[in-house]
VMD Tcl script that draws the C-alpha trace (Angstrom):
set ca {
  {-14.56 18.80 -9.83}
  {-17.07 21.01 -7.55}
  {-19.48 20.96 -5.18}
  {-22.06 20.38 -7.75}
  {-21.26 22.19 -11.63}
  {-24.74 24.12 -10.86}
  {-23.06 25.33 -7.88}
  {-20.41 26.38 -9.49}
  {-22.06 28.34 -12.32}
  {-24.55 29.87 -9.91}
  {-21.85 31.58 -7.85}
  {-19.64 32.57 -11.30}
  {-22.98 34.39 -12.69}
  {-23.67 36.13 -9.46}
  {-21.53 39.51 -8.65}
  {-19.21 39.53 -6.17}
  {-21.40 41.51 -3.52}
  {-24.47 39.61 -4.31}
  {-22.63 36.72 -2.64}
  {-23.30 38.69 0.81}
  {-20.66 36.92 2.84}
  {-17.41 37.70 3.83}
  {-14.79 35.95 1.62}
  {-12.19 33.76 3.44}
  {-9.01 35.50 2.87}
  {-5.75 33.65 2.26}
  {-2.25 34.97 1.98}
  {0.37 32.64 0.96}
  {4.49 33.94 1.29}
  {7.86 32.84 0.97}
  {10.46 33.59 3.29}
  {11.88 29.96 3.17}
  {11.27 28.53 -0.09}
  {15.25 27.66 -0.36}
  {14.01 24.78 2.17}
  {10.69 24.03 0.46}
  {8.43 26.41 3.15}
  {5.55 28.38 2.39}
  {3.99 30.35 4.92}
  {0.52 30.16 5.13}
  {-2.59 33.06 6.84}
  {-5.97 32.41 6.60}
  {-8.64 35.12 7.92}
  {-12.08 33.52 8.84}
  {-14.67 36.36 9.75}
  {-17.94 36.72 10.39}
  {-18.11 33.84 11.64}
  {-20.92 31.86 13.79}
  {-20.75 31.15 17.72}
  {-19.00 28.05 18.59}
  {-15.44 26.36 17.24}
  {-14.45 26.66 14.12}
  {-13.44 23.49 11.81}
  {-10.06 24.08 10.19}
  {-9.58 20.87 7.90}
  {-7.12 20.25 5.45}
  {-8.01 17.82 2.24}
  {-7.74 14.74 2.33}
  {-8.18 13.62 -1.63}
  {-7.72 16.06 -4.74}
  {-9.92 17.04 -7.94}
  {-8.59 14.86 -10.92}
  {-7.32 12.19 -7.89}
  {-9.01 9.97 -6.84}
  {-6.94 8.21 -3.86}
  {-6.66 9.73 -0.64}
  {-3.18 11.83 0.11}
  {-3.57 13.21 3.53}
  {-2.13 16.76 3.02}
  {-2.22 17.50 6.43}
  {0.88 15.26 6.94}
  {2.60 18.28 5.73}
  {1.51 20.86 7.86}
  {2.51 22.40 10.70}
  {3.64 25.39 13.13}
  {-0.46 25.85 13.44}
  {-1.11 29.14 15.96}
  {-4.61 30.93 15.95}
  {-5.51 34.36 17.00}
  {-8.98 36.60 17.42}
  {-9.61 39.87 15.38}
  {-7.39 41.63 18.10}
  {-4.52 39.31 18.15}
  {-5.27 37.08 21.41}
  {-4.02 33.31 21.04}
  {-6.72 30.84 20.79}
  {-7.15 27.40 21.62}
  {-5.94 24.89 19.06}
  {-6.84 21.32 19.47}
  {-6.56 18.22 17.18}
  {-9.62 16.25 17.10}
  {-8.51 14.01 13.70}
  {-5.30 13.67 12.01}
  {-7.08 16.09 8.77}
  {-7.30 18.99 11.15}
  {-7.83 21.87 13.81}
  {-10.40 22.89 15.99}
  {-9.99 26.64 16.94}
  {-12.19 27.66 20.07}
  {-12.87 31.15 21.67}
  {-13.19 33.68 19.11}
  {-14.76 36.69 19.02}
  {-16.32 36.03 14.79}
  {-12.95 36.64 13.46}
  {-10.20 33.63 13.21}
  {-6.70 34.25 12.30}
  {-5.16 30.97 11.27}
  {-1.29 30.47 10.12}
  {0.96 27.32 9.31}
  {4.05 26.57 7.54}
  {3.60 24.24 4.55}
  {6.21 22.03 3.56}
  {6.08 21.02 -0.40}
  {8.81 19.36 -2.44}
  {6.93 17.67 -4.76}
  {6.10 19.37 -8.52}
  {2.85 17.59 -9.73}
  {-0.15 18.16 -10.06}
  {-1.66 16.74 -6.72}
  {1.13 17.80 -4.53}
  {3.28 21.09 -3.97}
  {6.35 21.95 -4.68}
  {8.38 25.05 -3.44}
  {11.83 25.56 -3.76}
  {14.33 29.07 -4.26}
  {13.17 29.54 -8.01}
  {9.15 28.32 -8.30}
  {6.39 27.40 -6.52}
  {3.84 25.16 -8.44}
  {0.74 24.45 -5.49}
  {-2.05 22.17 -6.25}
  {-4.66 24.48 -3.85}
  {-6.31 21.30 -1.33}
  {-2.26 19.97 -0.99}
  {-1.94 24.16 -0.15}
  {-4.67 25.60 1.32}
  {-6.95 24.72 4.72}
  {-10.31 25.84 5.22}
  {-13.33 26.13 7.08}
  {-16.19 23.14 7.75}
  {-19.24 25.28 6.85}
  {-17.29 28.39 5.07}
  {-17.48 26.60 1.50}
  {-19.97 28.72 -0.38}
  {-18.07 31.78 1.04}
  {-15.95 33.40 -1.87}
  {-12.01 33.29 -1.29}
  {-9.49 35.91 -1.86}
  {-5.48 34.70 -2.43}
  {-2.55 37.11 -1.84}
  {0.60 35.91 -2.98}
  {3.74 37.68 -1.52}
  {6.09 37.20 -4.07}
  {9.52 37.00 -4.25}
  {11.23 39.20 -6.77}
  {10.98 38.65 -10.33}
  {8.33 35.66 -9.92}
  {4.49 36.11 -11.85}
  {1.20 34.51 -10.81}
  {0.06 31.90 -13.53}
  {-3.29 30.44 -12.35}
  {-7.29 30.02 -13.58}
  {-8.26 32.26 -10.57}
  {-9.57 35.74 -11.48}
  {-7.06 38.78 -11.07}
  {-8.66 41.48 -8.88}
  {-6.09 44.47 -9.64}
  {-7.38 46.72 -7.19}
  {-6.49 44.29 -4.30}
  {-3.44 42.86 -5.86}
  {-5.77 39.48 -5.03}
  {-7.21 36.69 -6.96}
  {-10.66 35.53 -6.75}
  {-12.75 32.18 -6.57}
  {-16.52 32.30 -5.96}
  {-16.21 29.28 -3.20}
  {-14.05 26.73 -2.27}
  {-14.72 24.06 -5.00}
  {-13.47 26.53 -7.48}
  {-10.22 27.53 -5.15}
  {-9.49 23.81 -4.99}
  {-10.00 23.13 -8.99}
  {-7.20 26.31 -9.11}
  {-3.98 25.31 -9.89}
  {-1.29 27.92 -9.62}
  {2.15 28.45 -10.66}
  {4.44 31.40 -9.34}
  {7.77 31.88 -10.97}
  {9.76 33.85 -13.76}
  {6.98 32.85 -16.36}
  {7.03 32.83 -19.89}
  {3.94 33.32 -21.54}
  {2.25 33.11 -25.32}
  {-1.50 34.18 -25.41}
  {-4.13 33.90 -28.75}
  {-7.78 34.26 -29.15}
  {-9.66 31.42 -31.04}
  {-13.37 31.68 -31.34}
  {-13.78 34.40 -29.07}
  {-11.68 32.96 -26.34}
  {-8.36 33.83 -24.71}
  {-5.92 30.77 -24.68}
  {-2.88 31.64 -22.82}
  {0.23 29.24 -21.95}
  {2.51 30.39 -19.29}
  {5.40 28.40 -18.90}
  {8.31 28.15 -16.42}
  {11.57 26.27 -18.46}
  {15.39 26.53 -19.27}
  {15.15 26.32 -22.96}
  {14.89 29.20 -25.40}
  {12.16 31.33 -26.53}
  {12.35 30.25 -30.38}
  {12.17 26.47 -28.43}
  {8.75 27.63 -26.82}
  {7.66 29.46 -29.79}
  {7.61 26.31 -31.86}
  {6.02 24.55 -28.62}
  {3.09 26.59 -28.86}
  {2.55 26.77 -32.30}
  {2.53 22.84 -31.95}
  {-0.33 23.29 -28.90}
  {-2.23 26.40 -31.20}
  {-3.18 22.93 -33.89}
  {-4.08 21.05 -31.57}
  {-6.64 23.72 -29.63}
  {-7.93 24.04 -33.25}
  {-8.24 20.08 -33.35}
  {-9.90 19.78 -30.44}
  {-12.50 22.32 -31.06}
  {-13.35 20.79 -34.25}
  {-14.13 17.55 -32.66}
  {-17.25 19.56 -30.72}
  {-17.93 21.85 -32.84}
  {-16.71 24.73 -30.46}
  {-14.77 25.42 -26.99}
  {-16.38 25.83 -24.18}
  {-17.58 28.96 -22.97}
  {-14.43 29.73 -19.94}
  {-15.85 31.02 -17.08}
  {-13.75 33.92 -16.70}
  {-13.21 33.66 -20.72}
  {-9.64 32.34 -20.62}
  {-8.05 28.75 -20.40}
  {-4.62 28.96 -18.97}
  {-2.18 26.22 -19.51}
  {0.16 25.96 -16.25}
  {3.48 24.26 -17.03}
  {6.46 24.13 -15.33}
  {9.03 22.44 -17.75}
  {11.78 22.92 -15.09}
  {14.24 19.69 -14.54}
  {12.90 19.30 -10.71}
  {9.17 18.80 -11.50}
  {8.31 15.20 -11.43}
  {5.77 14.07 -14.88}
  {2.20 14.91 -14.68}
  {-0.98 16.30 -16.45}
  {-3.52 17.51 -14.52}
  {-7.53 18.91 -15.42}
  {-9.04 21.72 -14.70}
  {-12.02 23.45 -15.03}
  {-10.49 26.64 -16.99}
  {-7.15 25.63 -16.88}
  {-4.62 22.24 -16.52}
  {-1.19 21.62 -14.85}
  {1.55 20.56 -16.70}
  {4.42 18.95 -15.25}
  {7.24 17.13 -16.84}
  {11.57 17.50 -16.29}
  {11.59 16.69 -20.37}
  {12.85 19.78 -22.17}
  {10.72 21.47 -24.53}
  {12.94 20.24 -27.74}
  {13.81 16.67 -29.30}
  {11.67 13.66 -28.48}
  {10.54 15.06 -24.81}
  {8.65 17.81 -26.88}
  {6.44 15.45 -28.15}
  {5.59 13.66 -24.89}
  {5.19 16.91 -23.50}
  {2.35 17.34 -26.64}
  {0.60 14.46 -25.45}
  {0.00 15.63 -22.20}
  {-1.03 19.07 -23.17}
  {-3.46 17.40 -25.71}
  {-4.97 14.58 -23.05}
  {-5.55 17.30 -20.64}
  {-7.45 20.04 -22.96}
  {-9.41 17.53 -23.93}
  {-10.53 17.17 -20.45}
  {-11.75 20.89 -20.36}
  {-15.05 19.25 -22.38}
  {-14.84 15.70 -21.07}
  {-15.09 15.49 -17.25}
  {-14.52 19.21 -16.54}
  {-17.87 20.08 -18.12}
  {-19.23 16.69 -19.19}
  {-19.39 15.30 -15.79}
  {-20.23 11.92 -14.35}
  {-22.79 11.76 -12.01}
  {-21.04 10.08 -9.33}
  {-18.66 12.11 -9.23}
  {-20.54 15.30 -8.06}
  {-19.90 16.80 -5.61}
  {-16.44 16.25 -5.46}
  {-15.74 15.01 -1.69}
  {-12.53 16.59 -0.14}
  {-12.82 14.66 2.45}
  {-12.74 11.01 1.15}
  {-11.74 8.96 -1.60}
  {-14.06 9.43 -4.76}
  {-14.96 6.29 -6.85}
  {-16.74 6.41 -10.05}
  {-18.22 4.19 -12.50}
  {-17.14 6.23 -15.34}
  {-13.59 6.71 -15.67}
  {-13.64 4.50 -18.54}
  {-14.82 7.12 -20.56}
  {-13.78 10.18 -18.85}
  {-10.17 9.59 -18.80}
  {-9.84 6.29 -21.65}
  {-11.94 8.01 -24.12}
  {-9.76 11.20 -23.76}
  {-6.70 8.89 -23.54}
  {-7.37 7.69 -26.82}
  {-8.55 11.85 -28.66}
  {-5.16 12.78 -26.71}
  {-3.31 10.58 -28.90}
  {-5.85 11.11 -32.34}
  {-5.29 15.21 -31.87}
  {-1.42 14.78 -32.16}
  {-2.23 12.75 -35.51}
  {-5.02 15.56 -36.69}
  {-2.46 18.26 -35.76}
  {0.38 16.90 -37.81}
  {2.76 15.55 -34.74}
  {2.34 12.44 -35.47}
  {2.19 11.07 -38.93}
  {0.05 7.49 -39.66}
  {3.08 5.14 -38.66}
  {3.71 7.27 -35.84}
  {0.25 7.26 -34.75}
  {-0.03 3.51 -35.15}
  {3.67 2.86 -33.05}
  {3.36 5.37 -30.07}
  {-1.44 5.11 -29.25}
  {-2.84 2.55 -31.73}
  {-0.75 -0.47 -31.20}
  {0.25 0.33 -27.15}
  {-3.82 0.51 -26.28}
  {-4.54 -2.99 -28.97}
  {-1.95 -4.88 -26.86}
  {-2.60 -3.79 -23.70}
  {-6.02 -4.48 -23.97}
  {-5.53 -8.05 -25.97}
  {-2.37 -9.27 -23.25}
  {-3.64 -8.18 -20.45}
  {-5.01 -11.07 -17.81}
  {-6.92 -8.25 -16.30}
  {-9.34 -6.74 -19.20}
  {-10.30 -10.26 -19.96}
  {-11.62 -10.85 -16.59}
  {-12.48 -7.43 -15.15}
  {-15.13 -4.81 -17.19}
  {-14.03 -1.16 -17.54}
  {-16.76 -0.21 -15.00}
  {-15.08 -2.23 -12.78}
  {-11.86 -1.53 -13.55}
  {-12.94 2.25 -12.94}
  {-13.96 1.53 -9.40}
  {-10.29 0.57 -8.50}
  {-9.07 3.98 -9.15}
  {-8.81 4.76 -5.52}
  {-6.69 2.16 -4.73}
  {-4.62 2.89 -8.44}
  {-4.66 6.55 -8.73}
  {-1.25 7.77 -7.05}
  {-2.35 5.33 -4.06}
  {0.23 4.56 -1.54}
  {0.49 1.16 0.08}
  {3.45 -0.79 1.32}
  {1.76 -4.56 0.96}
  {2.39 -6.98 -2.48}
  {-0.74 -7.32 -4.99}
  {-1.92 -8.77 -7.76}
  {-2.99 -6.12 -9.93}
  {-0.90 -7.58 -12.55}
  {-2.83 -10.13 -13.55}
  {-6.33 -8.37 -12.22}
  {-5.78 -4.90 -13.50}
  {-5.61 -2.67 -16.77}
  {-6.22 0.77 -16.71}
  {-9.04 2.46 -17.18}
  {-7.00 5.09 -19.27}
  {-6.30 1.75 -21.50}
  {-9.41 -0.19 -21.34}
  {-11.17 3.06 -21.88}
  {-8.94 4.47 -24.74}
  {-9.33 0.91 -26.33}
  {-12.64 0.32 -26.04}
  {-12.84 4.06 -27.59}
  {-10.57 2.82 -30.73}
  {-13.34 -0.11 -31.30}
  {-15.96 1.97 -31.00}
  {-15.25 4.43 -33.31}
  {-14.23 1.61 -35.98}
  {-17.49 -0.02 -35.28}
  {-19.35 3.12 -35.66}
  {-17.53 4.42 -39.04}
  {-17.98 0.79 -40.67}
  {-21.32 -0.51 -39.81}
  {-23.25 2.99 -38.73}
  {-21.76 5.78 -41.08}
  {-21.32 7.66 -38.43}
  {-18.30 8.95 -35.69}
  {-17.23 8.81 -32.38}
  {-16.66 12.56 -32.80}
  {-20.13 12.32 -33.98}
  {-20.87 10.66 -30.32}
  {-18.75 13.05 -28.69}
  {-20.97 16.06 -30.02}
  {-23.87 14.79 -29.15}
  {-22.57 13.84 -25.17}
  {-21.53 17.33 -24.98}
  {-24.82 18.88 -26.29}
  {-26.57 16.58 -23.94}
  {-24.45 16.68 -21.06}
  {-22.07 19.63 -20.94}
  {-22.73 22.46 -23.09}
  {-25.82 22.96 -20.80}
  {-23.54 23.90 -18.12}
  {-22.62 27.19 -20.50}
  {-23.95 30.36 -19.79}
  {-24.92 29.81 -16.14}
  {-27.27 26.70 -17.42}
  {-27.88 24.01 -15.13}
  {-25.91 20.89 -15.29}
  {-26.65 17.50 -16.16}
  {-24.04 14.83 -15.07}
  {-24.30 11.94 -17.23}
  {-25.28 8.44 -15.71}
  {-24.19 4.87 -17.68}
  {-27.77 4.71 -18.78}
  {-27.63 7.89 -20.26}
  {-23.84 7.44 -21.92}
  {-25.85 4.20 -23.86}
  {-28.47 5.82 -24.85}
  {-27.03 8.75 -26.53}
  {-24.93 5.94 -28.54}
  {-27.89 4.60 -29.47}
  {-29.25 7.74 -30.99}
  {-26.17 8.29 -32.59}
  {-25.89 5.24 -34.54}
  {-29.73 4.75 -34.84}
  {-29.35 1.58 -33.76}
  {-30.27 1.02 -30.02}
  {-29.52 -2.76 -30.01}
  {-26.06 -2.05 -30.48}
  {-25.46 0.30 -28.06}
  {-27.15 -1.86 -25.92}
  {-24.72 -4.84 -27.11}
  {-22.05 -3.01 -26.83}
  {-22.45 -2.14 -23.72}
  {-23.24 -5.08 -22.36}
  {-20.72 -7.12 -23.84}
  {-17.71 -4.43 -23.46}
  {-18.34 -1.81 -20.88}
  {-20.30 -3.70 -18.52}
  {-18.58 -6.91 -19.53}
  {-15.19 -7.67 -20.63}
  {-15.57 -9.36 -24.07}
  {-12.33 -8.02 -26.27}
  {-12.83 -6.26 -29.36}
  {-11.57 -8.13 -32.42}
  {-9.11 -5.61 -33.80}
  {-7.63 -7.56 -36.60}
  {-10.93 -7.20 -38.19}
  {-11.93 -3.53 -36.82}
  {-8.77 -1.95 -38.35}
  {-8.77 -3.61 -41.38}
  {-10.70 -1.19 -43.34}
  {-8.31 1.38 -42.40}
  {-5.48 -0.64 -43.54}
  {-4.38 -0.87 -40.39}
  {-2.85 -4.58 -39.48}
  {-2.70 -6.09 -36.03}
  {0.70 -8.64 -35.90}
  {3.20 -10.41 -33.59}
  {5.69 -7.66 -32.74}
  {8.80 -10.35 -32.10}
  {6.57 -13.18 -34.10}
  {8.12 -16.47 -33.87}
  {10.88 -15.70 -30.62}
  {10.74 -17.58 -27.99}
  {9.96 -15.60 -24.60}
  {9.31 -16.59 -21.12}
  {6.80 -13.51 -20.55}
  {8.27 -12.27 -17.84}
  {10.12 -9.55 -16.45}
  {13.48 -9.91 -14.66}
  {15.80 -7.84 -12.15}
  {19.24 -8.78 -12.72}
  {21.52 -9.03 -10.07}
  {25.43 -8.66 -11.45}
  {27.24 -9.85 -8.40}
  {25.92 -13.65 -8.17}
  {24.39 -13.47 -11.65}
  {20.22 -14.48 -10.88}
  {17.32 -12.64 -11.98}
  {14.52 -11.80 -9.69}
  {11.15 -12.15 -10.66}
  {8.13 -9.57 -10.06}
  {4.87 -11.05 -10.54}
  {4.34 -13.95 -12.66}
  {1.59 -13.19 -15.28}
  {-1.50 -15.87 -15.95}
  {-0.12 -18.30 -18.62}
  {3.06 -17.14 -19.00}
  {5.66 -19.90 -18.93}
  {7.06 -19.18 -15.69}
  {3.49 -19.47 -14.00}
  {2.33 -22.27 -15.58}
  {5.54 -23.48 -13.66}
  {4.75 -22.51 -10.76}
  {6.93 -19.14 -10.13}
  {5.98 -16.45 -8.41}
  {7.22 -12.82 -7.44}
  {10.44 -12.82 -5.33}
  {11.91 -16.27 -6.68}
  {15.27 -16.07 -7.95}
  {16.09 -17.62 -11.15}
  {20.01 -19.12 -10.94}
  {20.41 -21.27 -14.51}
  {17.94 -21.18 -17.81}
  {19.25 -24.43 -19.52}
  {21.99 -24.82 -17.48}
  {23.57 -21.06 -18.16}
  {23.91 -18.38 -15.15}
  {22.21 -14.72 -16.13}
  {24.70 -11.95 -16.01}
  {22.58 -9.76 -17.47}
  {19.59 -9.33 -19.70}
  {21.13 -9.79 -23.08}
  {22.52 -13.30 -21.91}
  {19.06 -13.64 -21.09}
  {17.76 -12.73 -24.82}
  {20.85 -15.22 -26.66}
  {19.88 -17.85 -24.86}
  {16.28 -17.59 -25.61}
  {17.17 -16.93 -29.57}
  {18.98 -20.20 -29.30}
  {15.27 -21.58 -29.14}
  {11.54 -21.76 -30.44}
  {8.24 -21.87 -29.30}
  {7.22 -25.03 -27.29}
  {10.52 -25.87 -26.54}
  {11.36 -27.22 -23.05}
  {13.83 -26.08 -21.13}
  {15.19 -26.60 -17.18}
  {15.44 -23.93 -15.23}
  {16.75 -24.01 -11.75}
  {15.63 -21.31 -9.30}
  {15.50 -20.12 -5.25}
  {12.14 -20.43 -4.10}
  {10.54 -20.17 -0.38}
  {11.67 -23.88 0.05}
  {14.60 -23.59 -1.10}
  {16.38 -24.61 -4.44}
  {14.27 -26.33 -7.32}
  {14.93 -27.12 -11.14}
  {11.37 -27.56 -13.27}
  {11.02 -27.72 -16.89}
  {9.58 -24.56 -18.34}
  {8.04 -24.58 -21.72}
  {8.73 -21.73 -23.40}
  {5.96 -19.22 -25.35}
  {5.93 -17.25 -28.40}
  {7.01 -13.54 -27.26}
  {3.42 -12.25 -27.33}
  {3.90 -8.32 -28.17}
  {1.57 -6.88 -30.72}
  {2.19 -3.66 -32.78}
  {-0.21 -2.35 -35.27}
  {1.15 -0.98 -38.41}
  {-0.10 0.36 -41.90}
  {0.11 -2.36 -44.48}
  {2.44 -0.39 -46.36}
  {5.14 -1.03 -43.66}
  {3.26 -4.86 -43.67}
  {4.12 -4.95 -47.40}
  {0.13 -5.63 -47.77}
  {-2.27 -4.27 -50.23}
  {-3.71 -1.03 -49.79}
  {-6.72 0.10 -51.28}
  {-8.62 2.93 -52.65}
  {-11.13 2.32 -49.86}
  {-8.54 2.11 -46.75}
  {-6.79 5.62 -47.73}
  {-9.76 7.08 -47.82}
  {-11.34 5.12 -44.53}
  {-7.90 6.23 -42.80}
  {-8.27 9.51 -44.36}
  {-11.62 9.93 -43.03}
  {-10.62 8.95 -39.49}
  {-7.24 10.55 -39.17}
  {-6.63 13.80 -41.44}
  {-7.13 17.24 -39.75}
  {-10.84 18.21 -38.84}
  {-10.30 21.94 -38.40}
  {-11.41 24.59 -41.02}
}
mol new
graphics top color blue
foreach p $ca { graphics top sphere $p radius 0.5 }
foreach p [lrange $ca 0 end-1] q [lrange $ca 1 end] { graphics top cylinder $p $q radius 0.2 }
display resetview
C-alpha cells in the first residue's frame, strides 16, 4: 500500500544513484530490549531551509483504523551535522518540529513495543518483530528520498525482512518511504527454508520453539499451497527484488495475526507449528499470499495512495480481503490440508451461516459494510455499539458472496471464478510487472470484467446490483447443490434462546451482551447488560444448566424468565426459537444421493489445479 503502485515501480526500476537525493538513514539498536526498548537515529541531510517535519504514522498499510504510534515514543533530542542541540517543539500529538539546522538533522527516540502483530511492535530479550510506520518516523517532504536501515544486532539474532540487503553497507534498502512502511521485519535467531518456483525465490524465515523436522513438514505444507496459488493466475508475480519472504514469528508471546505485503507478509500466531495450531497457522499463510496478487498488486483505486496520516476507507474490501478470505480457505482444500468434509466444516459452512444469520448482511451491502473498516479494523473505542445486529465482515460478506459467485458462474456460465480472477489480474495487476504502469481497479471496472468473463453483462450487472451494491442473500441450498454440497440446521429441532450469556458462579445469573434482531430474548425486550436470574423458574449456575433446561423443551414453547433490568426486577414470557446454526456438509455425511454429476462438479471446483 504506496504512494501510488506507479510510484513505486518507477523508483524500483531506477538505480540507486539515479534517484539523486540523499537517502534518509535510519539505525535501529537494542540496548534495552529486556524492557521492550528500541533505540531509534534518524539522519535527515540535505535538507531545505526552514523546520523540518518529523511525524510519526498515524494508520498502517493492510490497517485501516487509525493507531497513533506516536503514543509510544519518546526521549526525542535533535542535533545539527556537528552535534549542536536543536530546538524540538510539538505542534500535534503525531509529531516534532526540529528548527535551526544547518541541512543536516540528527533525530533519536526510544521506542517502546510490546506488542507482536503485524500493525504494532514488539521487542523483548529474544526478538524483535517491527511493523516499520509503528517503528520508524520520518520527514514531511523527504518521502520520495530512498531510505537506508542499520540494525545493530544483538548476538546471534538475523534480519528477516522484504527490504533489499546492501552487503557493502551492512544496510538494507527501500527506494522511498511507501516501500519502508510496506517492510515488515523480523530480527531474531531465524530459521529459514528457501525454493525457487517459476523463476522466483520463496523463502520462509521463521522464529519458533518447535523442531526442525516440525518446520520441515510446515513448509512442505506452504511449498503446495505457493503451487496452488500460482495455478489460480496462471503465474506469480514478478517480486520486485525477485524474492517473497514469509516473516513469522511462531514464538508463544506474539499475539495472532496475518499481515500483506507487497513482497513479503507477517505472520504472527503463539500456536505451535504441530497438531491442530499447524493448520490455523496454514490458513493464515495461505490468506496472506494470496494477497501478494489481490490488493498488493491488484489494487483498489481508493485506496492509492496509501495515507499515513489518516484513516483509509475503501469501497472494495469486499473483494480484496472476502474474496481472498474465501481462496485462503479453497488453497488449503487444493493443497490437500483439508479434505471435502473438512473444507465444508472449518470455510464453507462458517461463511453460509454467517452470511444467512447475520441481522447485518441482510440490511447492510458489502460496499457498505467495507466502508466501516475504519471503525472495525483493530479500532479502539471505549463506548457500547450495535454492530451486532448492523455488521458482518467484509472478510465474510466478501468470502460469501465469492462462494456464490463462483457456483453461479460454474453452473449457469461454464466458466470460473479463477477464470475471473485471471482476467482481474491481467487487467488490473500484472500491468504493474516489469516497471508497467498501474491500473487500480474501480467497482465499475470489477463488473465489467465479470461481465466479460461470463459473456453475459446482464448478470454481472444483476449481480451486482442485487449483492454487492445491495444486500439480497444468495440462496445456497440451491447454489451448492450441484456440488453435492447440502445446507442444514446444525442443532435442527433444539430449542435456543439465540443468545449469548456470561455466567456469573457466585449468585448464579447470566449476563447478556447484545440482544440480536429476532432472537427470543429481543423480541422480549432484553438488551445488553440485563441479568437473567430464573429461565422457567431454575437459577443458572452455569452454561450446561443452561443447555438441560432448554433440551427439556421445543420450538415455540413459552417460557418465564425473570431478569434485572435498568428498572429493576421483571419476569416476561419468552418464546423460545429453533437453535438457528447452519453447517454445510457433503451428502454423503447427509446420507443423500450423490451423483455422477456432483463428484465431478465438486471435483471440478475443489481438486488440485497445479501441474
Amino acid at each position: 500500500m504506496r504512494k501510488s503502485a506507479a510510484t513505486l515501480l518507477l523508483a524500483l526500476a531506477l538505480p540507486f544513484g539515479a534517484l539523486a537525493q540523499a537517502p534518509v538513514q535510519y539505525t535501529v539498536a537494542f540496548p534495552n530490549a529486556v524492557h521492550h526498548e528500541a533505540q531509534v537515529t534518524v539522519v535527515f541531510s540535505e535538507l531545505p531551509a526552514g523546520p523540518l517535519q518529523v511525524r510519526m504514522a498515524r494508520s498502517s498499510p493492510g490497517r485501516y483504523a487509525l493507531h497513533e504510534f506516536a503514543k509510544n515514543v519518546y526521549d526525542v533530542k535533535a542535533t545539527d551535522s556537528k552535534g549542536k542541540a536543536l530546538n524540538v517543539s510539538r505542534p500535534d500529538p503525531y509529531g516534532w518540529d526540529v528548527s535551526g539546522h544547518d541541512g543536516t538533522v540528527r533525530f533519536t527516540y526510544t521506542l517502546f513495543g510490546d506488542r507482536t502483530d503485524g500493525t504494532y511492535a514488539g521487542i523483548d530479550a529474544v526478538h524483535a518483530h517491527l511493523n516499520m510506520p509503528a517503528t520508524l518516523a520520518y520527514g514531511k517532504g523527504q518521502e520520495q528520498r530512498p531510505a537506508q536501515v542499520k540494525f545493530e544486532l544483538p548476538t546471534g539474532w538475523q534480519v528477516a525482512t522484504q527490504l533489499r540487503p546492501e552487503a557493502a553497507t551492512g544496510t538494507y534498502y527501500a527506494p522511498h518511504l511507501q516501500y519502508l512502511m510496506d517492510s515488515p521485519t523480523s530480527l531474531g535467531a531465524q530459521k529459514v527454508r528457501s525454493w525457487q518456483h517459476q523463476g522466483r525465490t520463496i523463502e520462509m524465515s521463521v522464529l519458533h520453539e518447535g523442531t526442525d523436522a516440525e518446520l520441515d513438514a510446515y513448509v512442505d505444507q506452504t511449498k503446495k499451497i505457493v503451487q496452488e496459488a500460482a495455478a489460480i493466475f496462471g503465474e506469480l508475480p514478478a517480486y520486485d527484488f525477485g524474492r517473497y519472504t514469509f516473516v513469522a514469528n511462531y514464538l508463544p508471546q506474539t499475539s495472532g495475526d496475518g499481515m500483506e505485503h507487497r513482497n513479503s507478509t507477517s505472520l504472527t500466531s503463539n500456536r505451535p507449528l504441530r497438531g491442530p495450531g499447524a493448520i490455523d497457522n496454514l490458513g493464515t499463510v495461505s490468506h496472506e499470499f494470496f494477497h501478494a496478487w489481490n490488493v498488493e498488486r491488484i489494487r483498489p483505486r481508493d485506496l492509492e495512495p496509501f495515507d499515513f496520516d489518516r484513516a483509509n476507507m475503501s469501497n472494495s474490501l469486499w473483494f480484496a480481503e472476502g474474496f481472498t478470505q474465501y481462496y485462503g480457505d479453497l488453497l488449503l482444500r487444493r493443497a490437500g490440508v483439508f479434505s471435502d468434509d473438512q473444507y465444508c466444516q472449518e470455510s464453507v459452512g462458517p461463511l453460509v451461516g454467517a452470511m444467512l444469520n447475520s441481522p447485518g448482511a441482510a440490511r447492510f451491502s458489502p460496499v457498505q459494510m467495507s466502508q466501516q473498516a475504519p471503525f472495525v479494523d483493530a479500532a479502539a473505542a471505549i463506548d457500547p455499539n450495535n454492530r451486532g445486529n448492523t455488521y458482518l465482515s467484509y472478510y465474510y460478506i466478501g468470502g460469501a458472496n465469492a462462494l456464490a459467485l463462483d457456483m453461479m458462474l460454474r453452473q449457469n456460465h461454464k466458466t470460473t471464478l479463477d477464470a475471473y480472477m485471471r482476467a482481474v489480474w491481467q487487467q488490473h495487476g500484472k500491468e504493474q510487472q516489469n516497471y508497467a504502469p498501474a491500473k487500480p481497479y474501480t467497482l465499475t471496472d470489477l463488473q465489467r470484467i465479470l461481465g466479460e468473463v461470463s459473456r453475459d453483462t446482464a448478470f454481472a450487472g444483476q449481480f451486482f446490483r442485487q449483492h454487492i451494491l445491495g444486500h439480497e442473500l444468495p440462496k445456497f441450498n440451491e447454489l451448492l447443490a450441484p456440488a453435492g454440497l447440502t445446507v442444514r440446521r446444525a442443532r435442527a429441532g433444539q430449542a435456543s434462546l439465540m443468545s449469548r450469556l456470561s455466567f456469573n458462579a457466585a449468585d448464579s445469573t447470566a449476563s447478556l451482551g447484545s440482544t440480536l434482531v429476532g432472537s427470543p430474548l429481543y423480541q422480549a425486550g432484553l438488551d445488553r447488560e440485563d441479568v437473567l436470574r430464573k429461565i422457567d423458574g431454575q437459577r443458572l449456575s452455569n452454561a450446561k444448566a443452561v443447555q438441560d433446561l432448554l433440551a427439556a423443551h421445543k420450538p415455540g414453547d413459552v417460557v418465564p424468565v425473570e431478569y434485572r433490568t435498568r428498572g429493576g426486577i421483571r419476569t416476561v414470557q419468552v418464546t423460545l426459537a429453533e437453535d438457528p446454526t447452519l453447517e454445510v456438509v457433503t451428502n454423503e455425511t447427509a446420507k443423500k444421493p450423490v451423483t455422477k454429476a456432483m463428484k465431478k462438479f465438486r471435483a471440478d471446483w475443489l481438486n488440485g489445479k497445479a501441474k
